[in-house]
C-alpha positions in Angstrom: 185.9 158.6 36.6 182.5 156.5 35.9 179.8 158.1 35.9 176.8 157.0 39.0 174.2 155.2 38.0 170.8 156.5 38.8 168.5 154.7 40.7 166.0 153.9 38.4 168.8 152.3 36.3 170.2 149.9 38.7 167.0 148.9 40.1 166.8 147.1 36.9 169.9 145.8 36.7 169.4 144.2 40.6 165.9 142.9 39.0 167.5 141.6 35.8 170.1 139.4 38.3 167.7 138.3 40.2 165.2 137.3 37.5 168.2 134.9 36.0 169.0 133.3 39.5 165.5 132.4 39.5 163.0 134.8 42.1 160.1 134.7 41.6 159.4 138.8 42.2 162.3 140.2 41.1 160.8 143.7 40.2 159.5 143.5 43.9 162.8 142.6 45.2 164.9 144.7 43.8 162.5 148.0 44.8 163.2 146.4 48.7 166.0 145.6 48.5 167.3 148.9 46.7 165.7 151.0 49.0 166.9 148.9 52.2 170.7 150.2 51.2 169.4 153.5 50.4 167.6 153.6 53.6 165.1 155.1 52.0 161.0 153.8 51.9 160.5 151.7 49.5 157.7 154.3 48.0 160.2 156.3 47.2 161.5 154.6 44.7 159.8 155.6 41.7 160.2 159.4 42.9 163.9 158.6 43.1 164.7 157.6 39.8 166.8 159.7 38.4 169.2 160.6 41.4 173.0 159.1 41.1 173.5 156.4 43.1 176.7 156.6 45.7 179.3 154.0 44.6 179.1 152.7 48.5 175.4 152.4 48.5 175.6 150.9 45.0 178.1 148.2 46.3 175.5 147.4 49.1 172.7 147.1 46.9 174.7 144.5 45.0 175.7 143.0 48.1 171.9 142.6 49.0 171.4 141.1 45.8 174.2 138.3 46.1 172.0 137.0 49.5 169.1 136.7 47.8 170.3 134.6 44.9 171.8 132.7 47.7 168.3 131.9 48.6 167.9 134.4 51.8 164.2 135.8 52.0 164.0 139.9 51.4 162.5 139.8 55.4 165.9 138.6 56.8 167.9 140.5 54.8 165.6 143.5 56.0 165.5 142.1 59.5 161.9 142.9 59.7 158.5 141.4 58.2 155.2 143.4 58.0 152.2 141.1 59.4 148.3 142.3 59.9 149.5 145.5 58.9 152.2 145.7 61.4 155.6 145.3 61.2 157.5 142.8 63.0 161.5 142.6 63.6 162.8 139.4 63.3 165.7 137.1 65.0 167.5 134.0 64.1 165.3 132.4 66.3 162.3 132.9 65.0 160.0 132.1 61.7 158.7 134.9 58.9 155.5 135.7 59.5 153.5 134.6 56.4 150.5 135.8 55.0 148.6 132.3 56.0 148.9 132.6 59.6 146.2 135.9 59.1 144.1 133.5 58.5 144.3 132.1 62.5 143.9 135.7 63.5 140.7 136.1 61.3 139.4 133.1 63.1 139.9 134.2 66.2 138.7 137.6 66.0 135.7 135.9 64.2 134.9 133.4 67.6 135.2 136.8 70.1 133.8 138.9 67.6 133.0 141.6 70.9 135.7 144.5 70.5 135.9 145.3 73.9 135.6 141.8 75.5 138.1 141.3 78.3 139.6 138.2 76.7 142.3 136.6 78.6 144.6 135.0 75.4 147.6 132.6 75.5 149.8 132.1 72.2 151.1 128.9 72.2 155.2 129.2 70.0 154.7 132.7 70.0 157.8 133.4 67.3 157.7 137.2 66.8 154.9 137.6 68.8 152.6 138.7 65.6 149.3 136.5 66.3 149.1 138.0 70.2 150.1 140.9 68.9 147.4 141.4 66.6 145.0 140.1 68.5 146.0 142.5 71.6 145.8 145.6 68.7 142.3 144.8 67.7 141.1 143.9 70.8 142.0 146.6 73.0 140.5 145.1 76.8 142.5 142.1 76.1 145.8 140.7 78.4 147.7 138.0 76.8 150.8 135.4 77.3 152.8 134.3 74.8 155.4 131.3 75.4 158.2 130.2 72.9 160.7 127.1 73.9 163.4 129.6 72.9 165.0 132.1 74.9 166.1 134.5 71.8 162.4 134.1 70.5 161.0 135.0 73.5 163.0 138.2 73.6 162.0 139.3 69.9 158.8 138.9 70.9 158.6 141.4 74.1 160.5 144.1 71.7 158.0 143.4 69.6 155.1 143.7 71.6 156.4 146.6 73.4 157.2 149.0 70.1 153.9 148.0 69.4 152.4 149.4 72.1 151.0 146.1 73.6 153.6 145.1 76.0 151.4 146.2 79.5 148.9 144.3 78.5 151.2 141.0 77.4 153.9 138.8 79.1 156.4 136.9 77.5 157.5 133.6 79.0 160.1 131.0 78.1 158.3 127.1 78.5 157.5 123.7 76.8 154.0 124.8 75.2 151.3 126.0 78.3 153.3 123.5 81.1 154.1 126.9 82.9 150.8 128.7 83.5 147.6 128.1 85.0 144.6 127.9 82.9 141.5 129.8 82.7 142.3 131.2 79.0 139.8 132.3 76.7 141.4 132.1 74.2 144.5 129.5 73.1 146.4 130.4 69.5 149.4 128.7 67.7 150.9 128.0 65.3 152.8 125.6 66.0 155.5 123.3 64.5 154.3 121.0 62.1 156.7 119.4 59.1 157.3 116.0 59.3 161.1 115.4 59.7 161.9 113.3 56.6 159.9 116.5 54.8 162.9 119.5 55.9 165.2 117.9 52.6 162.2 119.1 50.4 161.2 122.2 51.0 162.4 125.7 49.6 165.9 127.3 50.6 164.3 130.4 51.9 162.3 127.8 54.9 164.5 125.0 55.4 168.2 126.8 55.6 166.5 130.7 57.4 164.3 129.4 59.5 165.1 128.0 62.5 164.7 124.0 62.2 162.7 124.2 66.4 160.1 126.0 64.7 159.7 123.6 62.0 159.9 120.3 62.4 157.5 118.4 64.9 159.0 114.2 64.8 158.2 112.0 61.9 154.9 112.5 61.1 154.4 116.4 61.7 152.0 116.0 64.7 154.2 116.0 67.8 153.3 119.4 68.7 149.6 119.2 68.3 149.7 116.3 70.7 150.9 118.0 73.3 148.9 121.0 73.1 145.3 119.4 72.5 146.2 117.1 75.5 146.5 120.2 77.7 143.9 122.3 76.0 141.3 121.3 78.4 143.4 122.5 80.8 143.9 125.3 79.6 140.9 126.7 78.5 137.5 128.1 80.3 134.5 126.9 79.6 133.3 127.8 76.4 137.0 129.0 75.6 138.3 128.7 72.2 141.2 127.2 70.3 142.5 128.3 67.1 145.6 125.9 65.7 147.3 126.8 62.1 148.0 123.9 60.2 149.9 122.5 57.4 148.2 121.1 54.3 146.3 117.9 54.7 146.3 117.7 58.4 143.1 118.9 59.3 141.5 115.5 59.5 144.5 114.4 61.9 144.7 117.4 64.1 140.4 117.5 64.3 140.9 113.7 65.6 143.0 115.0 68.6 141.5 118.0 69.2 137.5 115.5 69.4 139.6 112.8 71.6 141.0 115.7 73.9 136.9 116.2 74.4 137.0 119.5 72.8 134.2 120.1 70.6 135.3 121.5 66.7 133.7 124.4 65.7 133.4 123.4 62.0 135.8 123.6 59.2 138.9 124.8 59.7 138.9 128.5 58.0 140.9 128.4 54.3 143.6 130.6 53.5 143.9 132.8 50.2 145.7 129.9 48.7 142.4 127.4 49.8 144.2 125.9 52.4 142.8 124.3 55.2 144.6 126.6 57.6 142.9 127.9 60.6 140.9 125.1 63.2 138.9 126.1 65.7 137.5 124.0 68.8 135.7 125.1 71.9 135.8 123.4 75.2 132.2 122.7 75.8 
């Protein structure tokens, strides 16, 4: 009978496969995705490294390692993402929260700097919910609504909101961008769609075959959505209200143009992102 490995020993082995199918973390991987069939916190790992290794649990480790070469991100293998600190369960229907969209929450946090301010905040493609619900955790006065087009997004969402302990101070509607609700917001968020269609071919096999493809692409030229929303933003917003928009690289000048001809007033700059990405614009309606 074979002797179990110990942990510490196919850890390396599961980062040694996945360093020769190409991921760019393997170490990192492999400590996730061990400790994901282990069911065990990934802190544990190191603590854990010489105890044998079940033969099932070693089978599912390898198992786990034979999606990701496939190209399937650690988060939906996990089923979960951490954003802002919090973490997020995630659905077929919705997008990984990525470290870039903090930069739309710093933003916004940054134009209602007032902890306590009883902010009224809409989140335009909500996904997972993670920008309201971040927004609703550090500002605790705050009632917000997000809408997704999608009916299974709009579900993750409320579970999310609600084991977050947010959800009596948020609604979750299903709707074509802010067509469904009255205005009078303080504050709009999104991130919204915004890959040009002929674009999906090119990117990475962790975006363009897990992520769902109505999250993505916005027609040919990657501005669909923003037209619709910065035509209704004035509608949307209260006076002096402010609206935060992620975007993809180079489209600040494009998105700034229909935010100005909606007769919403830019803030400045759109905020960068770690990576020194235009990522985060912000316009007020005067």
């Amino acid at each position: 009978m074979a002797e179990a490995l110990l942990t510490g020993s196919l850890r390396r082995q599961m980062a040694a496969r996945l360093a020769a199918c190409g991921c760019d973390t393997p170490d990192l991987d492999a400590r996730l995705l061990l400790a994901f069939a282990l069911g065990c916190p990934p802190a544990e790992m190191l603590a854990q490294a010489d105890t044998p290794v079940a033969a099932a649990a070693e089978a599912a480790a390898w198992a786990l390692v034979a999606r990701r070469c496939a190209g399937e991100p650690v988060a939906r293998i996990q089923g979960a993402k951490e954003f802002w600190s919090l973490d997020f369960r995630l659905s077929p229907e919705t997008l990984v929260p990525r470290p870039d969209t903090e930069t739309v929450v710093e933003e916004a946090l940054a134009r209602c700097p007032q902890r306590d301010a009883p902010l009224r905040i809409l989140d335009l493609g909500t996904g997972t919910g993670a920008i309201l619900a971040a927004l609703l955790v550090e500002r605790p006065a705050a009632t917000g609504v997000g809408i997704d087009r999608s009916e299974g997004a709009a579900r993750t969402a409320r579970d999310n909101l609600a084991r977050l302990g947010v959800g009596a101070r948020s609604a979750v509607l299903v709707g074509d961008w802010g067509t469904g609700v009255r205005g009078g917001f303080d504050l709009v968020v999104s991130n919204p769609p915004y890959i040009a269609a002929g674009h999906m071919a090119g990117l990475p096999v962790e975006v363009g075959r897990h992520d769902p493809a109505l999250a993505l692409v916005a027609g040919a030229d990657g501005l669909c959505a923003y037209r619709a929303i910065a035509a209704d933003l004035p509608r949307l917003l209260a006076p002096g209200g402010a609206a935060v928009l992620e975007l993809g690289a180079g489209q600040e000048p494009d998105v700034a143009a229909l935010l100005s001809a909606s007769g919403l007033r830019l803030a400045g700059p759109a905020r960068r992102d770690l990576g020194g990405i235009a990522r985060a614009l912000c316009a007020f309606r005067p």
